[in-house]
NULUMKOL-93805 format. One record per residue (C-alpha): x, y, z; residue in three letters; residue number from 1. Coordinates in Angstrom, 1 decimal, padded with zeros to 4 digits. Each point is the difference from the previous one (the first is absolute). Layout:
BEGIN
KOLMAR:px:py:pz:r:k
KOLMAR:X:Y:Z:ala:NUM $
...
! end
This chain:
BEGIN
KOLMAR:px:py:pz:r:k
KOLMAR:-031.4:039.3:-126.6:unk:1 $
KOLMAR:-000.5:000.2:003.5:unk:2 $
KOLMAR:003.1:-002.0:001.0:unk:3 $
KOLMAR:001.9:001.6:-002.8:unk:4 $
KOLMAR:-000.4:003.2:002.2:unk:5 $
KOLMAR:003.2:-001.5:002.0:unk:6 $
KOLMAR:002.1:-000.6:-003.4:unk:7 $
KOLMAR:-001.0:003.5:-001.6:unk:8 $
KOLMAR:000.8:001.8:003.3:unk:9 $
KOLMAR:004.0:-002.1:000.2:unk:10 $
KOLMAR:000.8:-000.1:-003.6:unk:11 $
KOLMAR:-001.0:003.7:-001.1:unk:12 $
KOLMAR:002.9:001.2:002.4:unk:13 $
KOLMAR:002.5:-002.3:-001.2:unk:14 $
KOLMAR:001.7:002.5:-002.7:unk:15 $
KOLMAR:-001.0:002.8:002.4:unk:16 $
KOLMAR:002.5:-000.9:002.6:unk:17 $
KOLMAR:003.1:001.6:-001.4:unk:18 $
KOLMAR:-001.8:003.3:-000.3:unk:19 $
KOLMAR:-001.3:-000.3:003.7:unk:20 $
KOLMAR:003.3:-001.2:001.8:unk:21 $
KOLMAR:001.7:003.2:-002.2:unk:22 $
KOLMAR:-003.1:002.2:001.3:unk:23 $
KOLMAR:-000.4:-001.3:003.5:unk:24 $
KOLMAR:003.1:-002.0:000.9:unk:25 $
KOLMAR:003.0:000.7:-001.7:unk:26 $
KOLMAR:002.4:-001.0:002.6:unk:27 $
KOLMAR:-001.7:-003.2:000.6:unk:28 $
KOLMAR:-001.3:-000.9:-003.6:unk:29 $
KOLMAR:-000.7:-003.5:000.7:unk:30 $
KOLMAR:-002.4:001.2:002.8:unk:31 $
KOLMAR:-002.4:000.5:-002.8:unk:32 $
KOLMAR:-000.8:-003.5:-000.4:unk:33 $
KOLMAR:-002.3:000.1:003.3:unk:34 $
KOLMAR:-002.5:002.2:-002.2:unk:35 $
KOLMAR:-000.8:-003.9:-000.9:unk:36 $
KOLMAR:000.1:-001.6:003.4:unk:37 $
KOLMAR:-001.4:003.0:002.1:unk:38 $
KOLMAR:-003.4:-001.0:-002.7:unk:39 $
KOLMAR:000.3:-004.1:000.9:unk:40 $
KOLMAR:000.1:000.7:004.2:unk:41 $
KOLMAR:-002.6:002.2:-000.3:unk:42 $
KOLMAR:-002.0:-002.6:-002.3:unk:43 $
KOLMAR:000.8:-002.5:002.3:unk:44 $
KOLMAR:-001.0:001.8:003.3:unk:45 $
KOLMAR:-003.4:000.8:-002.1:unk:46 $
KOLMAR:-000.7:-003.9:-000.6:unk:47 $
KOLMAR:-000.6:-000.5:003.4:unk:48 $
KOLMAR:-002.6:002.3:000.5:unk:49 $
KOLMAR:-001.6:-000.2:-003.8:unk:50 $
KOLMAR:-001.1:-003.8:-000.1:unk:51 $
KOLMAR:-002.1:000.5:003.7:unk:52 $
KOLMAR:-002.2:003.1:-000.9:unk:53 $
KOLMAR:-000.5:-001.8:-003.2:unk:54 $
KOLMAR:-001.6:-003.1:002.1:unk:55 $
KOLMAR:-002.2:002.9:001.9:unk:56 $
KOLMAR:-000.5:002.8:-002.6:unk:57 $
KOLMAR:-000.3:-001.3:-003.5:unk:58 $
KOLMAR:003.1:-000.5:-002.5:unk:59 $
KOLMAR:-000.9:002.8:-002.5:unk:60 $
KOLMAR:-000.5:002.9:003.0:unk:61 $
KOLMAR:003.3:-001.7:001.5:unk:62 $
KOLMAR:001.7:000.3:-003.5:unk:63 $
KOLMAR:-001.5:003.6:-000.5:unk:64 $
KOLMAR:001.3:001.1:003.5:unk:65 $
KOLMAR:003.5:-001.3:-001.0:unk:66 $
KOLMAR:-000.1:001.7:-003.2:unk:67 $
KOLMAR:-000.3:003.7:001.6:unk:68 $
KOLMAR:002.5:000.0:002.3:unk:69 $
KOLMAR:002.3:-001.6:-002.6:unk:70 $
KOLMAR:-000.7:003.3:-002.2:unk:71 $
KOLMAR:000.3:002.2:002.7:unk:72 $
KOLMAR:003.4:-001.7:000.5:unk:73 $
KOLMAR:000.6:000.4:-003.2:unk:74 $
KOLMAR:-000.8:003.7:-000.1:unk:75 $
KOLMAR:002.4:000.3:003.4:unk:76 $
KOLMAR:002.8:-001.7:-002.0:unk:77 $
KOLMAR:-000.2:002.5:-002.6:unk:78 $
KOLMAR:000.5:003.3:002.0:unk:79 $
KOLMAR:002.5:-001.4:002.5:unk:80 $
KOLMAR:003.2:001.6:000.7:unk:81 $
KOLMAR:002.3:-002.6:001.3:unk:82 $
KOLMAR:001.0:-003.6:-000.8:unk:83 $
KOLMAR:-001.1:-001.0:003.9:unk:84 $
KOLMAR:-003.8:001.8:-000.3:unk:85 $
KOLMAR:000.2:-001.8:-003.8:unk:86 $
KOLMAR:000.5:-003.2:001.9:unk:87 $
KOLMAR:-002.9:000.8:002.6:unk:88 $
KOLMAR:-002.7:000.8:-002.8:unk:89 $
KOLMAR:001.7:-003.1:-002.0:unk:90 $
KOLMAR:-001.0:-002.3:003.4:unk:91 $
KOLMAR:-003.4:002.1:000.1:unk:92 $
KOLMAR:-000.5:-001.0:-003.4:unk:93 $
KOLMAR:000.8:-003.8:-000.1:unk:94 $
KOLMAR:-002.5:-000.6:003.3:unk:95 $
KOLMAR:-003.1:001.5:-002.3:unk:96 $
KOLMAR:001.6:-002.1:-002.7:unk:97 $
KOLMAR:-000.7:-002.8:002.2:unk:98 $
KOLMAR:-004.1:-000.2:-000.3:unk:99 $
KOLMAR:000.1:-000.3:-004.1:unk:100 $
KOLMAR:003.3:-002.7:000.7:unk:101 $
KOLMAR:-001.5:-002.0:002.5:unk:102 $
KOLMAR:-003.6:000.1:-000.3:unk:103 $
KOLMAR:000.0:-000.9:-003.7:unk:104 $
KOLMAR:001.3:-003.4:001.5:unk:105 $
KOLMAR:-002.8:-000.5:002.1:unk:106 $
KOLMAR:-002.7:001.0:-002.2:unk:107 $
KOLMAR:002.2:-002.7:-002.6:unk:108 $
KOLMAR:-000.4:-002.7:002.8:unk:109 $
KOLMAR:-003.8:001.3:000.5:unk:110 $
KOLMAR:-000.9:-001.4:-002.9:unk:111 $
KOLMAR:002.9:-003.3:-000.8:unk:112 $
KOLMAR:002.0:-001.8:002.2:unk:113 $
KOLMAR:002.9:-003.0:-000.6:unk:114 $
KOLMAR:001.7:-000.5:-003.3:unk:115 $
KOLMAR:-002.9:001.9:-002.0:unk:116 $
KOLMAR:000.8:003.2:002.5:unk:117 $
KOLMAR:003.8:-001.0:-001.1:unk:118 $
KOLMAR:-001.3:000.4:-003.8:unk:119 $
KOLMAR:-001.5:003.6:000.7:unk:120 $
KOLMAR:003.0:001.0:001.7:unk:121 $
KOLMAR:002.4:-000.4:-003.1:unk:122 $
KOLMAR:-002.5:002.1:-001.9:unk:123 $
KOLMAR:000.7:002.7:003.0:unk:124 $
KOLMAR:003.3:-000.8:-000.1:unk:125 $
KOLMAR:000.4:000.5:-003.9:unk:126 $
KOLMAR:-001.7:003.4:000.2:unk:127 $
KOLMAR:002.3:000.5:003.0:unk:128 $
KOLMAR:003.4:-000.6:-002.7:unk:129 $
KOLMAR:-002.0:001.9:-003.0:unk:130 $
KOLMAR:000.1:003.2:002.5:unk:131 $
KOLMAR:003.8:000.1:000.2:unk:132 $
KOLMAR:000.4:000.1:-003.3:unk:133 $
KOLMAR:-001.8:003.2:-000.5:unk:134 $
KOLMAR:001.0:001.9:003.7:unk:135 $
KOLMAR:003.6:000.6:-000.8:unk:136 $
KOLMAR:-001.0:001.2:-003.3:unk:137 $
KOLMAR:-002.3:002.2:001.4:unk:138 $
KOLMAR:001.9:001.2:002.8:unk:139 $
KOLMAR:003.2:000.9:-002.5:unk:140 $
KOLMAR:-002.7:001.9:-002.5:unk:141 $
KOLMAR:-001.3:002.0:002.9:unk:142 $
KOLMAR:003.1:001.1:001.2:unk:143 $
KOLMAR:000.8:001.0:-003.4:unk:144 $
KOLMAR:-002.7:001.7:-000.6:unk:145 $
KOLMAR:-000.1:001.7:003.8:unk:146 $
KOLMAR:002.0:-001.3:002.4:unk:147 $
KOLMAR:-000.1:-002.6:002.2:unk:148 $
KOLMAR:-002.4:001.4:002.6:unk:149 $
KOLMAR:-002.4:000.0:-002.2:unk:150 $
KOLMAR:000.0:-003.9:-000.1:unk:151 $
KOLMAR:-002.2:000.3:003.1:unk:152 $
KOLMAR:-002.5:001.6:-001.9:unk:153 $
KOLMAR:-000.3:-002.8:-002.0:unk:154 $
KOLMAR:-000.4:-002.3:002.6:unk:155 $
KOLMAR:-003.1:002.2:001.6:unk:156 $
KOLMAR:-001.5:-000.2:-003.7:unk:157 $
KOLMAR:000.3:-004.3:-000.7:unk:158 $
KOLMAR:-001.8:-000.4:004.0:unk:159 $
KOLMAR:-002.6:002.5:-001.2:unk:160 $
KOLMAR:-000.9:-001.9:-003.1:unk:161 $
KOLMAR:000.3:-003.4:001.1:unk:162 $
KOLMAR:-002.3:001.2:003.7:unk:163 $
KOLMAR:-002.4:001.2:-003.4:unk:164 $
KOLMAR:000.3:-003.3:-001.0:unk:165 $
KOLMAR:-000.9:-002.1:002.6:unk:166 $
KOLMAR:-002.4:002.2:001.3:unk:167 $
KOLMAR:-002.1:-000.8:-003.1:unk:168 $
KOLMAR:001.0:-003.6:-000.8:unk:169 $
KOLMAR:000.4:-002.0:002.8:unk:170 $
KOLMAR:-002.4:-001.2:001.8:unk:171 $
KOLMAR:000.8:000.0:004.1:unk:172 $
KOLMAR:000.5:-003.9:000.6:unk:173 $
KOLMAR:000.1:-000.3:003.9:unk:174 $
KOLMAR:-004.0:000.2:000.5:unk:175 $
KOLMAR:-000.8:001.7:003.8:unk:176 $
KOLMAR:-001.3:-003.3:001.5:unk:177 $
KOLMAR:003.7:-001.5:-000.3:unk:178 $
KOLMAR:001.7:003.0:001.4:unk:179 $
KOLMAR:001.8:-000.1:003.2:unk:180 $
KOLMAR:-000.4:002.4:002.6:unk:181 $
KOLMAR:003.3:001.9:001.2:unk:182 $
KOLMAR:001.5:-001.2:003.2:unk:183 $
KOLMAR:003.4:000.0:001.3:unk:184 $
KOLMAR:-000.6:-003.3:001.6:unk:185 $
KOLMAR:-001.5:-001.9:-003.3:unk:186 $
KOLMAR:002.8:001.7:-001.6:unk:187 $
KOLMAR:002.4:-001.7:002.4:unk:188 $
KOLMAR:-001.5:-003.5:-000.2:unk:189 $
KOLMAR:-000.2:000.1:-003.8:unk:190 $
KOLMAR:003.4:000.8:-000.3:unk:191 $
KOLMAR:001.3:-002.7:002.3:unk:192 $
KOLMAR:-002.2:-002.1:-002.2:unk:193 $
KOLMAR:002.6:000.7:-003.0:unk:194 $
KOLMAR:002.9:-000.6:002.2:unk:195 $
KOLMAR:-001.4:-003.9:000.7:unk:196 $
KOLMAR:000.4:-000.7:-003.4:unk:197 $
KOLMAR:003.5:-000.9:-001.3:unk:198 $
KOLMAR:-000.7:000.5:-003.4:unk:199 $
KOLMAR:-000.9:003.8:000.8:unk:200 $
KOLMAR:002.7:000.6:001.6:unk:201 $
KOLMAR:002.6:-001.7:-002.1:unk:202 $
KOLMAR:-001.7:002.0:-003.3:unk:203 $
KOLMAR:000.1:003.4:001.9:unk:204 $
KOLMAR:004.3:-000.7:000.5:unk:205 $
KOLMAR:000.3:-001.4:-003.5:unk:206 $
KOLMAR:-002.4:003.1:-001.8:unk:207 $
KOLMAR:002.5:002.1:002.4:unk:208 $
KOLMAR:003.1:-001.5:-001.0:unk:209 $
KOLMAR:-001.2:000.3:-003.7:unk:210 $
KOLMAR:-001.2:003.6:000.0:unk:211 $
KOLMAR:003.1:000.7:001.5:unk:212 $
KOLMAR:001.9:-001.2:-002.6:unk:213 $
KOLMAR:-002.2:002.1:-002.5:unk:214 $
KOLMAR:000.1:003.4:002.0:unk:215 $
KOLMAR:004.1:-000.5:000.4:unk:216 $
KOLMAR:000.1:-000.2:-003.7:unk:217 $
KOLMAR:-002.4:003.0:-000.7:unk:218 $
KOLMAR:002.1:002.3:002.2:unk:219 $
KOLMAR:003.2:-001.1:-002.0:unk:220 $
KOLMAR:-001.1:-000.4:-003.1:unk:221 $
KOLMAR:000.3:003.8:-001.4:unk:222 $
KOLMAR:003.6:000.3:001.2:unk:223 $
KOLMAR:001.3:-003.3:-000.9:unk:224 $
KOLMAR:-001.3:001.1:-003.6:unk:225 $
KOLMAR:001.8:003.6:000.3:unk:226 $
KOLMAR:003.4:-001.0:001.9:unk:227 $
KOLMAR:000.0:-003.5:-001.3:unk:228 $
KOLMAR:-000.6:-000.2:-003.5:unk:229 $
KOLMAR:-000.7:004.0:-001.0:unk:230 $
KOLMAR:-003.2:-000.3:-001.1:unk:231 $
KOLMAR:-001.9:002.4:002.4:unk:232 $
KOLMAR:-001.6:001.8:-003.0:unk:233 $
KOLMAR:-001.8:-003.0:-001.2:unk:234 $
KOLMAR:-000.6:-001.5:003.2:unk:235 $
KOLMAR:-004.2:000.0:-000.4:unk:236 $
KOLMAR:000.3:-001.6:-003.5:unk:237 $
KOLMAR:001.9:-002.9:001.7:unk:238 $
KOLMAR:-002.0:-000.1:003.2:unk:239 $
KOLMAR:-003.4:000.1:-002.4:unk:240 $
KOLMAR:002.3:-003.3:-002.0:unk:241 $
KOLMAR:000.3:-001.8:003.2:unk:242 $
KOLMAR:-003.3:000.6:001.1:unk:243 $
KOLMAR:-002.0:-001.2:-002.7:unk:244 $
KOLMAR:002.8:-002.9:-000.3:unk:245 $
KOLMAR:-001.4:-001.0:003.4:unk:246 $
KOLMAR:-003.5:-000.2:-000.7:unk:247 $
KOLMAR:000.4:-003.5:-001.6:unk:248 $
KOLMAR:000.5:-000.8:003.6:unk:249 $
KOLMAR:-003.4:000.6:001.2:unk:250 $
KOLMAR:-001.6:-001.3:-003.5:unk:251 $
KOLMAR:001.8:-003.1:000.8:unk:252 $
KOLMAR:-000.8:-000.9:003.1:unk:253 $
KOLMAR:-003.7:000.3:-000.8:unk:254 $
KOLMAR:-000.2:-002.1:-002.4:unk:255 $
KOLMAR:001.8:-002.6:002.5:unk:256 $
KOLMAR:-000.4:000.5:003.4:unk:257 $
KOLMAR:-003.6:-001.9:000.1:unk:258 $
KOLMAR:001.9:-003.7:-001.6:unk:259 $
KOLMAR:003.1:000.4:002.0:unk:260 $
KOLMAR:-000.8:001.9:003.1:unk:261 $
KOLMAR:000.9:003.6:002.2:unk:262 $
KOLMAR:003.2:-001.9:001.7:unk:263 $
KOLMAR:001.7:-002.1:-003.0:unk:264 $
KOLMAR:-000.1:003.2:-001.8:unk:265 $
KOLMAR:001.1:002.5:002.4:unk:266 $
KOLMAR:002.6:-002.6:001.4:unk:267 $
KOLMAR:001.2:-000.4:-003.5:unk:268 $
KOLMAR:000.5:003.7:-000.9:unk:269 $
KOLMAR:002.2:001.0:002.6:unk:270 $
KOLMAR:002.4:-003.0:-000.5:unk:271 $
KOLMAR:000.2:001.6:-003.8:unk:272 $
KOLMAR:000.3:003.5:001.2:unk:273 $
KOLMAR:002.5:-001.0:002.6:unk:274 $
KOLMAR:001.8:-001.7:-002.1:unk:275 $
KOLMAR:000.3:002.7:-003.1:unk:276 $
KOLMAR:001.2:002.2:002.9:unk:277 $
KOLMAR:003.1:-002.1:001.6:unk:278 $
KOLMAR:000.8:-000.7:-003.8:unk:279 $
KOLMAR:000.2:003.8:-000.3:unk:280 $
KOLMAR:002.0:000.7:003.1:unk:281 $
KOLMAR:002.2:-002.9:-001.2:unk:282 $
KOLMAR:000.7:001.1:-003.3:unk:283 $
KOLMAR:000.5:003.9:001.2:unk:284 $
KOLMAR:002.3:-001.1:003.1:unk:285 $
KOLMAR:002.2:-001.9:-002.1:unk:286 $
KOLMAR:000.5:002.7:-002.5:unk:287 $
KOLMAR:-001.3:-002.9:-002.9:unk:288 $
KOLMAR:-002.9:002.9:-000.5:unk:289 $
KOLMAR:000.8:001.3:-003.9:unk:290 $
KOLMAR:-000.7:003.9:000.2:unk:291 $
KOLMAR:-002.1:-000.5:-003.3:unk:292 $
KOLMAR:-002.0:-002.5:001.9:unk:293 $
KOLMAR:-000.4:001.7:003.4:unk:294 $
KOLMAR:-003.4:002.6:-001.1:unk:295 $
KOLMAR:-001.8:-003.1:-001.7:unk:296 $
KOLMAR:000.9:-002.3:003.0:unk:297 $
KOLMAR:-001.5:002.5:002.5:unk:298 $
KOLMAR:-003.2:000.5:-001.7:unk:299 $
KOLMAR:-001.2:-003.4:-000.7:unk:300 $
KOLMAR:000.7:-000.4:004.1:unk:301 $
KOLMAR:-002.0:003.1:000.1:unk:302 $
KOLMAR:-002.6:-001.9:-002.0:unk:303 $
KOLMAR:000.5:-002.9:002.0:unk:304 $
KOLMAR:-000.8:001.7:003.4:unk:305 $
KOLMAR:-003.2:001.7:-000.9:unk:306 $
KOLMAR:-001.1:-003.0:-001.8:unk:307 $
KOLMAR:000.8:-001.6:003.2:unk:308 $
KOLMAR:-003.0:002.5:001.5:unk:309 $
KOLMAR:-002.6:-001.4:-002.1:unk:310 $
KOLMAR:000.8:-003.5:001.1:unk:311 $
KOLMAR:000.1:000.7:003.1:unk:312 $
KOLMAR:-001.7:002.7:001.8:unk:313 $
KOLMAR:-004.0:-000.8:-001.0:unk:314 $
KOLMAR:000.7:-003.8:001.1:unk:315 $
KOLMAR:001.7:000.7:003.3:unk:316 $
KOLMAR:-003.0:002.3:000.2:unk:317 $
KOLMAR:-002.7:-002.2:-000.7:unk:318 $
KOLMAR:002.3:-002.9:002.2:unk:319 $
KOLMAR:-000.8:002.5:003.2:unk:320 $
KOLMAR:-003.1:001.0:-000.7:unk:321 $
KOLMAR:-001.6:-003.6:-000.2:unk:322 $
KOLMAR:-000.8:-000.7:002.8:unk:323 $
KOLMAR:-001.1:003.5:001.4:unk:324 $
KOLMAR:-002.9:000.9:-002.5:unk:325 $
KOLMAR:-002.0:001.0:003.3:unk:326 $
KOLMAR:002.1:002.7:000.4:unk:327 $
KOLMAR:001.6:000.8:-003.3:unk:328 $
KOLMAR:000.3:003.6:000.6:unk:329 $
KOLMAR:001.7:-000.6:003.8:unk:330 $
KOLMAR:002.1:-002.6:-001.6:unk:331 $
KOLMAR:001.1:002.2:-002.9:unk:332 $
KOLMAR:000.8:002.8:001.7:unk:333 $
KOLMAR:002.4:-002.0:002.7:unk:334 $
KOLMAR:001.9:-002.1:-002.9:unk:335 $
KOLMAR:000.1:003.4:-002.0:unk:336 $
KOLMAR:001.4:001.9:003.3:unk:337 $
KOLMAR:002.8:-002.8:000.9:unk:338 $
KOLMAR:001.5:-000.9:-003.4:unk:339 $
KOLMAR:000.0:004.0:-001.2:unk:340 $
KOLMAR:001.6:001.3:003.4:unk:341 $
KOLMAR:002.5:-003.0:-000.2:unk:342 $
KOLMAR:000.5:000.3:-003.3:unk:343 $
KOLMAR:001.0:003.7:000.2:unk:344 $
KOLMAR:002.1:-001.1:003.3:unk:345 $
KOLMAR:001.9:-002.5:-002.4:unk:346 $
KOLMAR:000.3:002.9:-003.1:unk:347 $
KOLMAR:001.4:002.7:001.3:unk:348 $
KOLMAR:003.5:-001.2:001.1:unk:349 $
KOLMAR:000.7:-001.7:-003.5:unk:350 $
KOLMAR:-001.4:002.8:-002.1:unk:351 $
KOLMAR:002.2:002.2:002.6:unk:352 $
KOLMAR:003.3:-002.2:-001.0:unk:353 $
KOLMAR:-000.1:001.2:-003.5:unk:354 $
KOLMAR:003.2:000.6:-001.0:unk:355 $
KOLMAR:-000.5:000.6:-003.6:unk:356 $
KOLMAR:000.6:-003.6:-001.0:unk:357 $
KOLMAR:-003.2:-002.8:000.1:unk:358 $
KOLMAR:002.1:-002.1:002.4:unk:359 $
KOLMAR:-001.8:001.3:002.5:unk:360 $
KOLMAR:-003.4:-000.8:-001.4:unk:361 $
KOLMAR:000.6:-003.1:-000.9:unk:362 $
KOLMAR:001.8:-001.3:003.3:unk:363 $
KOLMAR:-003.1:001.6:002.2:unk:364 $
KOLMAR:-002.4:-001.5:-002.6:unk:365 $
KOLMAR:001.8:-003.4:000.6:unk:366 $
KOLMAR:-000.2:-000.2:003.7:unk:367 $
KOLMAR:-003.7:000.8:-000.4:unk:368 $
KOLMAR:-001.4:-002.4:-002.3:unk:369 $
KOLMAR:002.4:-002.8:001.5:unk:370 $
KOLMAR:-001.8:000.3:003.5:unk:371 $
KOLMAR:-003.6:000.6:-002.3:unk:372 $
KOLMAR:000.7:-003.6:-001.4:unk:373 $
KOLMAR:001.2:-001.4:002.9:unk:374 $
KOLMAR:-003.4:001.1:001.9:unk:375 $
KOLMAR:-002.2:-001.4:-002.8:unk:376 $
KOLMAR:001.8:-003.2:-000.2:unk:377 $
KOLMAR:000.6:-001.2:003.1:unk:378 $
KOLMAR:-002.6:002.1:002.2:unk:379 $
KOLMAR:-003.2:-000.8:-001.7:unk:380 $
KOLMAR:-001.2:-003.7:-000.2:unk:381 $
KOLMAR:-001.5:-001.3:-003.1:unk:382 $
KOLMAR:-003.9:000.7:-000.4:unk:383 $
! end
């Protein structure tokens, strides 16, 4: 639930964005997709700093911490006036978002590490793919029932119950005698720790290239569904389709990531994305694309690229954070930091070329995973 907090607070906008771009940006409607991106910055700024008070303070006050200046974010968002102090709150919001995102990783590696962390991971990531089922949903009954303002409301409400939650049932699992006392210095060195180990580094670009592939397709994904195929009104049953679709992805991988290992299967799931994705681009650049064919065709690669998530993302995690258990709420935070502000970096200008068809999409999407396959294939050695 606590790294849900990111998909709740993404995908509940998603059939909200019409209504604010015609509220707060009609001459620039596809401005509206920042409302998503303004929330991943800010979530990656927040990593940096989340993961290191963890190591000094605790993870739960860390995680608590986060969790009220995400509401009061939240609460912000609600009463603001303008798409540019919506954005602000939105950045505001995803760097509180941060403590429940990130530190839940550490407090994960606390307690496993290697191909066992991998295992837990899935689980995460399977709750992580049940959530965007729901959000959309949720977000298209709340502005039915209200209006889309009121969609921050909800958000204040699922961080109160799940802060209830933890509060009562989870026990703190960094004891004081392993905490790390707060100096810019130790800071410094444990950082340039991470960057002397290649298989850091070359997880941090791939989780970046990956998320960026995942957060271009979020931003697009409403309008492709209104201006491409005219199904704008149905959009959150799809979106909930895809989702739960997807969750054989994390299911799958663990049940086999402890026989055949984090970089066989991640290496092996982007050369099947990437190459549903040039077969797609073929197809559609060719004109062979039958119109009856085109909507089923562009939701099993939907399915196909959030599958690709729980795959990917908890091994590439559990690939960085091997050998930095030490300082697994330092490491987190910096590999959190990097891939999300990259990631965003790599979003925005392909979720900006939306041009009402998924060319697009798919070309950006390409480019991405092509350079994510090429980094786990030929810049990591074998274990």
């Amino acid at each position: 639930m606590l790294f849900a907090t990111i998909a709740i607070s993404i995908d509940a906008m998603l059939p909200a964005l019409p209504d604010i771009a015609a509220a707060l940006s009609p001459e620039a409607p596809n401005a509206a997709q920042l409302v998503v991106t303004s929330f991943v910055l800010g979530m990656g700024i927040g990593t940096l700093f989340a993961g290191p008070l963890s190591d000094t303070f605790g993870r739960k006050r860390v995680i608590m911490l986060g969790s009220a200046v995400y509401a009061m974010a939240a609460l912000a968002c609600y009463f603001a006036p303008s798409l540019e102090l919506l954005l602000a709150a939105r950045v505001v919001q995803g760097i509180g978002s941060a403590a429940p995102r990130t530190v839940s990783i550490a407090m994960v590696r606390d307690m496993f590490s290697g191909r066992e962390m991998a295992r837990i991971l899935s689980f995460v990531m399977m709750i992580f793919t049940i959530i965007p089922a729901i959000a959309p949903l949720m977000g298209q009954g709340i502005i039915a029932l209200a209006d889309w303002h009121a969609i921050f409301l909800a958000y204040i409400a699922f961080s109160a119950i799940t802060m209830l939650w933890l509060g009562l049932r989870q026990p703190e699992t960094l004891p004081a005698t392993a905490r790390r006392p707060l100096h810019v210095a130790s800071l410094w060195l444990a950082t340039k720790e991470l960057g002397r180990h290649r298989v850091i580094v070359i997880s941090t670009l791939v989780q970046a290239l990956t998320l960026g592939a995942l957060f271009a397709t979020l931003s697009s994904m409403h309008g492709i569904f209104e201006a491409r195929f005219d199904r704008a009104e149905t959009f959150p049953l799809w979106f909930a389709f895809i989702a739960v679709g997807s969750m054989s992805g994390s299911l799958l991988n663990s049940r086999i990531v402890m026989t055949l290992g984090m970089r066989r299967v991640i290496t092996v799931t982007f050369a099947a994305q990437l190459g549903l994705t040039l077969l797609c681009l073929l197809v559609i650049a060719t004109g062979q694309m039958p119109e009856f064919l085109a909507f089923p065709a562009h939701l099993l690669w939907s399915i196909g690229l959030f599958s690709m998530m729980g795959l990917t993302m908890g091994n590439l995690n559990a690939l960085a954070m091997e050998p930095v258990g030490h300082i697994a709420g330092l490491a987190a935070s910096v590999i959190s930091c990097l891939a999300t502000v990259g990631s965003v970096l790599l979003a925005i200008p392909v979720g900006l070329a939306f041009n009402g068809t998924v060319f697009p999409l798919l070309a950006g999407v390409s480019v991405l995973l092509a350079a994510a396959l090429a980094l786990m294939r030929f810049g990591l050695r074998p274990a």
